[in-house]
DONUMI-53784 format. One record per atom (N, C-alpha, C, O): residue number from 1; residue in three letters; chain; atom name; x, y, z. Coordinates in steps of 0.1 Angstrom, whole numbers, plus 5000, padded with zeros to 4 digits. Layout:
! residues N
NUM|ALA|A|CA|X|Y|Z
...
This chain:
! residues 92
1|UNK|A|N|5008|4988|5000
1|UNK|A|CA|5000|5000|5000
1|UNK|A|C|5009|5012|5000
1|UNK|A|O|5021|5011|5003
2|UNK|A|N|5003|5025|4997
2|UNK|A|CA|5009|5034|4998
2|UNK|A|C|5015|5042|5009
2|UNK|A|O|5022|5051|5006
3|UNK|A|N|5012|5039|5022
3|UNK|A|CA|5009|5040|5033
3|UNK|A|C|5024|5033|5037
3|UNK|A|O|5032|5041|5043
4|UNK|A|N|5028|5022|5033
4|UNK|A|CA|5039|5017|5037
4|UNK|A|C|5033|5002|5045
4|UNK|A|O|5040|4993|5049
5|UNK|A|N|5019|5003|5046
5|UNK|A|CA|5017|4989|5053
5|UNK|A|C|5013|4974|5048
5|UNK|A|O|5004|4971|5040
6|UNK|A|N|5019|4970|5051
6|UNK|A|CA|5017|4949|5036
6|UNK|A|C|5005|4954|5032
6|UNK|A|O|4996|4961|5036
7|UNK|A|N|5009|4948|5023
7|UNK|A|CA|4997|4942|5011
7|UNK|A|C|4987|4929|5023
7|UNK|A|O|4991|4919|5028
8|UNK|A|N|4973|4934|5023
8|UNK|A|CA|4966|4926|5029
8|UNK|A|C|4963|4929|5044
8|UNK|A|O|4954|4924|5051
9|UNK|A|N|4973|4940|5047
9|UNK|A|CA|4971|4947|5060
9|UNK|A|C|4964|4961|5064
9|UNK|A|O|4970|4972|5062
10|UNK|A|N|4956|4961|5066
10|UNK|A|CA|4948|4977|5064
10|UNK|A|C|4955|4986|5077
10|UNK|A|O|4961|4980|5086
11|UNK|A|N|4955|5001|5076
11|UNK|A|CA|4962|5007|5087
11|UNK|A|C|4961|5003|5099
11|UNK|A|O|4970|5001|5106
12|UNK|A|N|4944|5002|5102
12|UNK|A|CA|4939|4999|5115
12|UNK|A|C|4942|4984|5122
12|UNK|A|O|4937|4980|5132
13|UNK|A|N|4949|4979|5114
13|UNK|A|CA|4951|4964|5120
13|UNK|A|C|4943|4951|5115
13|UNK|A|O|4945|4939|5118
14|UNK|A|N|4933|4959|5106
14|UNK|A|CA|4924|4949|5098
14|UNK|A|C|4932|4942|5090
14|UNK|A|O|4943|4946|5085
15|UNK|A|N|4927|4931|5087
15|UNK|A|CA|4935|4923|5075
15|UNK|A|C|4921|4914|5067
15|UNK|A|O|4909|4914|5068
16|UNK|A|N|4932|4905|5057
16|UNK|A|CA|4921|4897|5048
16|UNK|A|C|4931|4886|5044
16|UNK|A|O|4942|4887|5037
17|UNK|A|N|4926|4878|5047
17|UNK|A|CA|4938|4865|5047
17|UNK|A|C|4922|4854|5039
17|UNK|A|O|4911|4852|5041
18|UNK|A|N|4935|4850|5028
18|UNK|A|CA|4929|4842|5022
18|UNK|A|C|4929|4826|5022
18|UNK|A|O|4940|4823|5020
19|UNK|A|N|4922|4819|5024
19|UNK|A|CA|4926|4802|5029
19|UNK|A|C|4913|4795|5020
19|UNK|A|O|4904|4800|5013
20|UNK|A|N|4916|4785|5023
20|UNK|A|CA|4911|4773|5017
20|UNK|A|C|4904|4761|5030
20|UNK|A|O|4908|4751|5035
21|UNK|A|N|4896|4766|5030
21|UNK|A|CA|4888|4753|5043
21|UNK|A|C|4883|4745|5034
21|UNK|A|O|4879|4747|5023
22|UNK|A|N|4885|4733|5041
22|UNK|A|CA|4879|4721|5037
22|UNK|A|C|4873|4709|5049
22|UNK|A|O|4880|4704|5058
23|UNK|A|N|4859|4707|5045
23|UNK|A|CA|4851|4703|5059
23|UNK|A|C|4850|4689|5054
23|UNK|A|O|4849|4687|5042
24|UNK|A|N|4851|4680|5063
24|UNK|A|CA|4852|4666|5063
24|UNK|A|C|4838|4665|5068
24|UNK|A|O|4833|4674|5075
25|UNK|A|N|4827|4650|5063
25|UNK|A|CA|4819|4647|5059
25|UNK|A|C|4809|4654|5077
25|UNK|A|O|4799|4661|5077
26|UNK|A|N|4816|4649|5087
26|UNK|A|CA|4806|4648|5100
26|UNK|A|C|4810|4670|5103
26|UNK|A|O|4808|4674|5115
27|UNK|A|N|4813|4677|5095
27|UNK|A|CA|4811|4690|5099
27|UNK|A|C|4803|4696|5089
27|UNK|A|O|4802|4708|5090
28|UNK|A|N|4796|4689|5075
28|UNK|A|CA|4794|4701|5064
28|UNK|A|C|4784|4708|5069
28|UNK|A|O|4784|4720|5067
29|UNK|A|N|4774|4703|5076
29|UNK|A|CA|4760|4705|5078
29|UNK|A|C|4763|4715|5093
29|UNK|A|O|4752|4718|5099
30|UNK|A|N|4775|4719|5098
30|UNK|A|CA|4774|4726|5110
30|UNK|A|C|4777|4737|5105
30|UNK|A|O|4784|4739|5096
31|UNK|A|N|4769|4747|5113
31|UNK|A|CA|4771|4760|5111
31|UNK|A|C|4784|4774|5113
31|UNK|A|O|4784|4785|5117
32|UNK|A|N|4793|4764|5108
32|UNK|A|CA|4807|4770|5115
32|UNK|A|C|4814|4784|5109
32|UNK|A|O|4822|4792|5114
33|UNK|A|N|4807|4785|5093
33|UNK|A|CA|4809|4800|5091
33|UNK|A|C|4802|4808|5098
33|UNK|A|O|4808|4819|5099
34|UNK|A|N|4789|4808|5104
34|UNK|A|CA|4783|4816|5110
34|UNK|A|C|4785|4818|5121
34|UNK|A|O|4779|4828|5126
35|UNK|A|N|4792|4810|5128
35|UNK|A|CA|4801|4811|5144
35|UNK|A|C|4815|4820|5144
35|UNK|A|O|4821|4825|5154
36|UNK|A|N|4817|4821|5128
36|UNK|A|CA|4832|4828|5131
36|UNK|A|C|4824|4844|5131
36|UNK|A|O|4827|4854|5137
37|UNK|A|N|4814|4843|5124
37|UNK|A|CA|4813|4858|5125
37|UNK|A|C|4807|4866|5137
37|UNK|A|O|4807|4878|5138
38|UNK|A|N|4801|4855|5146
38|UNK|A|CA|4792|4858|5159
38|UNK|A|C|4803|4858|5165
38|UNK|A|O|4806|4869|5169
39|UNK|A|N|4812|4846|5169
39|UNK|A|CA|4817|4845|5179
39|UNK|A|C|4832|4855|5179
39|UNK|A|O|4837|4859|5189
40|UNK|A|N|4838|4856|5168
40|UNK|A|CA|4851|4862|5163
40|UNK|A|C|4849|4875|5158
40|UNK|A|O|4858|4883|5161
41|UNK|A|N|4838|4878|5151
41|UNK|A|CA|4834|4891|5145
41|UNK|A|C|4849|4887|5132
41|UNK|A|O|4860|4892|5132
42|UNK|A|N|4846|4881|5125
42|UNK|A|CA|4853|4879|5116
42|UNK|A|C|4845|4877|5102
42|UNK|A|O|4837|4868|5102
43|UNK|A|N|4848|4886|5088
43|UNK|A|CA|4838|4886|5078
43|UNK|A|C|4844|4876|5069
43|UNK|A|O|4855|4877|5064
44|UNK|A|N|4835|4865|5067
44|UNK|A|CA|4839|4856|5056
44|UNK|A|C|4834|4859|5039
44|UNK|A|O|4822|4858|5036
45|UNK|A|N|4845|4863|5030
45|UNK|A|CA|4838|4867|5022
45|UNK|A|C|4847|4851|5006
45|UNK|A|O|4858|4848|5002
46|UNK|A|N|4829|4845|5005
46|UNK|A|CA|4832|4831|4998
46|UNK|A|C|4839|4839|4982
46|UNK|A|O|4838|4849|4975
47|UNK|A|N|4844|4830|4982
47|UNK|A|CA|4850|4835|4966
47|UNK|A|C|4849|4822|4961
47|UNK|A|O|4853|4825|4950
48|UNK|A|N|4846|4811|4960
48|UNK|A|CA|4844|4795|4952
48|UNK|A|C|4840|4785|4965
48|UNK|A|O|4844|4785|4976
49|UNK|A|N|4830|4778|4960
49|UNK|A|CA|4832|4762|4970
49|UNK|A|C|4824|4751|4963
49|UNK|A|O|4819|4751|4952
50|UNK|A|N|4823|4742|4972
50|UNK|A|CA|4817|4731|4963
50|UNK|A|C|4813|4718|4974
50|UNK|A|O|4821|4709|4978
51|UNK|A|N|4803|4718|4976
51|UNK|A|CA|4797|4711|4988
51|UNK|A|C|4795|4698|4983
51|UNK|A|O|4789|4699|4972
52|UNK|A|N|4800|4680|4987
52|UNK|A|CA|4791|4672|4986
52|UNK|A|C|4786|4668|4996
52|UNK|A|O|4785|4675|5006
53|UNK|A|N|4780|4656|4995
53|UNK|A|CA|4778|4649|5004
53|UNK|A|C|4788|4643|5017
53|UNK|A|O|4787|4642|5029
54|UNK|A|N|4798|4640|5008
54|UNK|A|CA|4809|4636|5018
54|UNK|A|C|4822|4649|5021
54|UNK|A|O|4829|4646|5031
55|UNK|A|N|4825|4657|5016
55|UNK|A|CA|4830|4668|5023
55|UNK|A|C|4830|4678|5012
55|UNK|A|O|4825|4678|5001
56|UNK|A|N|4837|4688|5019
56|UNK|A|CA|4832|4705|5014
56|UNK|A|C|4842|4709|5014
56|UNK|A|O|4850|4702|5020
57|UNK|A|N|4846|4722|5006
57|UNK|A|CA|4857|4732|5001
57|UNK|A|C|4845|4747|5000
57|UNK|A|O|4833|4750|4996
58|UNK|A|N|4860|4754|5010
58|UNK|A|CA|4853|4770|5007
58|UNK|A|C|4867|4775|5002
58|UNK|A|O|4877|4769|5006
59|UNK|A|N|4868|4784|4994
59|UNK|A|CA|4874|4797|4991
59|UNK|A|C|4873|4806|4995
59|UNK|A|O|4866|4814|4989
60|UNK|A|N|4880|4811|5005
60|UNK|A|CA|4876|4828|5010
60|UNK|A|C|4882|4838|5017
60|UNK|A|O|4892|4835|5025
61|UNK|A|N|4879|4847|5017
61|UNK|A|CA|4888|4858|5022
61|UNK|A|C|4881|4858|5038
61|UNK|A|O|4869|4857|5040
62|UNK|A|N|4894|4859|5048
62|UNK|A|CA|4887|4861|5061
62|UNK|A|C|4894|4875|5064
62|UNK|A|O|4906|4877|5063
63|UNK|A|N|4882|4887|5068
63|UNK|A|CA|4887|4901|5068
63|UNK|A|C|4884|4904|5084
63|UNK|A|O|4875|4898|5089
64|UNK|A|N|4892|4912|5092
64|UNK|A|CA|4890|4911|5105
64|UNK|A|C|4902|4917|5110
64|UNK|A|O|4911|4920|5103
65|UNK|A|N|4901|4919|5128
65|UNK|A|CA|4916|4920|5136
65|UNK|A|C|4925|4912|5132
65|UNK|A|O|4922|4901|5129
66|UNK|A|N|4934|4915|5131
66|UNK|A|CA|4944|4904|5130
66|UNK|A|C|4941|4891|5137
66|UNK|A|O|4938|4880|5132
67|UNK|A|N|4943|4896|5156
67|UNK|A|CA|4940|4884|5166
67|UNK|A|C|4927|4880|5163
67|UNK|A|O|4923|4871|5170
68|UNK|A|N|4919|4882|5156
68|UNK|A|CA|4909|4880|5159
68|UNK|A|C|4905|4869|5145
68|UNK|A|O|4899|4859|5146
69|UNK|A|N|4909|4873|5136
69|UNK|A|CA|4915|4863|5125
69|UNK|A|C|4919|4851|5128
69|UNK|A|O|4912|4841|5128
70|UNK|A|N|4931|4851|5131
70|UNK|A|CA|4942|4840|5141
70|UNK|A|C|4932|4831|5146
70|UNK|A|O|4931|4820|5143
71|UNK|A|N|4924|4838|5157
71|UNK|A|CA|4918|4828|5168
71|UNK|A|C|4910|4823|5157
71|UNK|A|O|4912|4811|5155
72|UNK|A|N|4904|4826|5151
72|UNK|A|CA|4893|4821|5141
72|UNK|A|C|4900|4809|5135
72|UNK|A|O|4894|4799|5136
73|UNK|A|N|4911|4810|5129
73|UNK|A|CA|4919|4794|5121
73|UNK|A|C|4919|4792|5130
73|UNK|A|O|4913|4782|5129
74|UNK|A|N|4922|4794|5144
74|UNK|A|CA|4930|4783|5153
74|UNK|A|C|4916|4775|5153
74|UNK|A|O|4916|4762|5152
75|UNK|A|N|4906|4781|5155
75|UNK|A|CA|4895|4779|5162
75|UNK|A|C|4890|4764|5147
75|UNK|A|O|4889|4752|5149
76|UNK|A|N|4887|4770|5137
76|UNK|A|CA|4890|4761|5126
76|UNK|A|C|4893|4749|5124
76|UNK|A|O|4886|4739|5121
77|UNK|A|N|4907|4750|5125
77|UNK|A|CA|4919|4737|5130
77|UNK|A|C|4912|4729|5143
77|UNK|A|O|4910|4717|5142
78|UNK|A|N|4910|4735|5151
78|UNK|A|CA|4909|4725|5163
78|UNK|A|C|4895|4719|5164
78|UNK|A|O|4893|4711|5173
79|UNK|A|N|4885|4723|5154
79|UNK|A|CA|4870|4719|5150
79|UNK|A|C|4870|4706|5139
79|UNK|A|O|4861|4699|5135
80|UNK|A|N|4886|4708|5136
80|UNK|A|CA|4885|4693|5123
80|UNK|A|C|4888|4699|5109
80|UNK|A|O|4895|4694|5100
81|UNK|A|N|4882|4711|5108
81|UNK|A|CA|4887|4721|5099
81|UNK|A|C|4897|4719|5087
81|UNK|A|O|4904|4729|5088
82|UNK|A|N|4901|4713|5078
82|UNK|A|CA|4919|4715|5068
82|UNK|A|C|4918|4730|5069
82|UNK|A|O|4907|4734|5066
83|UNK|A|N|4928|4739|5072
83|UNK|A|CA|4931|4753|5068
83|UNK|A|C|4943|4755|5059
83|UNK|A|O|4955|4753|5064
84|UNK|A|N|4942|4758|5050
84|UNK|A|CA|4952|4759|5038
84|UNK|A|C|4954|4778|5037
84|UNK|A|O|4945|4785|5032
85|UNK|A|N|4963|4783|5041
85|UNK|A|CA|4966|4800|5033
85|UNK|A|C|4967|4797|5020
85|UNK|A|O|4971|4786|5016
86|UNK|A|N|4963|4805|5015
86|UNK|A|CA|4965|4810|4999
86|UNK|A|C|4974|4819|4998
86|UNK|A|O|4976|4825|5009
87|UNK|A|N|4983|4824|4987
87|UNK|A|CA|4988|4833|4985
87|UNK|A|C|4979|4838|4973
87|UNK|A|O|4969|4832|4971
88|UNK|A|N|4983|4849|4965
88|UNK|A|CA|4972|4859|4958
88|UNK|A|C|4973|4851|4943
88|UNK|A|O|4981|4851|4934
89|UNK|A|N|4962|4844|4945
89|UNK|A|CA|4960|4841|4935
89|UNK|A|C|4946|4852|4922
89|UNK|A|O|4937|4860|4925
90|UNK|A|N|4949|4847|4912
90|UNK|A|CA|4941|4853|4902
90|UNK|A|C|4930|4843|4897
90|UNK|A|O|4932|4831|4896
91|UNK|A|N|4920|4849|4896
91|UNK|A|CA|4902|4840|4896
91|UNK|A|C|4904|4841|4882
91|UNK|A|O|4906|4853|4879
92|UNK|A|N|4903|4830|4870
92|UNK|A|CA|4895|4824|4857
92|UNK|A|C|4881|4827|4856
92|UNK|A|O|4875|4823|4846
């Protein structure tokens, strides 16, 4: 940024970290994006996914405090969660 602060870092400490969740068969049906945003105040914004029956893939930017991002993967991870970062990729 012009500002002098990373790419992906807003002044105020906000960020947007991009990952790749992937929900194994006994979590698709739980409501676990909607806990990050209640419980973390963290904005999930979907960019691709693809639900089956037996597991799920999201695409998405998670926009938020830093810490408060953080706890959100950790929180992720420790739910069963795959958390994959992305680096910046370009959408087809």
């Amino acid at each position: 940024m012009l500002d002098g602060t990373p790419f992906g870092v807003h002044a105020r400490g906000v960020i947007n970290v991009r990952v790749k969740l992937t929900f194994p068969e006994h979590l698709i049906k739980q409501p676990l994006m909607g806990r990050l945003v209640r419980e973390f105040d963290v904005l999930p914004n979907i960019r691709r996914a693809n639900i089956t029956e037996t597991v799920g893939w999201i695409v998405c930017e998670l926009g938020g405090e830093q810490a408060q991002v953080e706890k959100a993967l950790d929180w992720l991870t420790n739910a069963g969660v795959q958390v994959d970062r992305l680096g910046d990729v370009l959408e087809s």
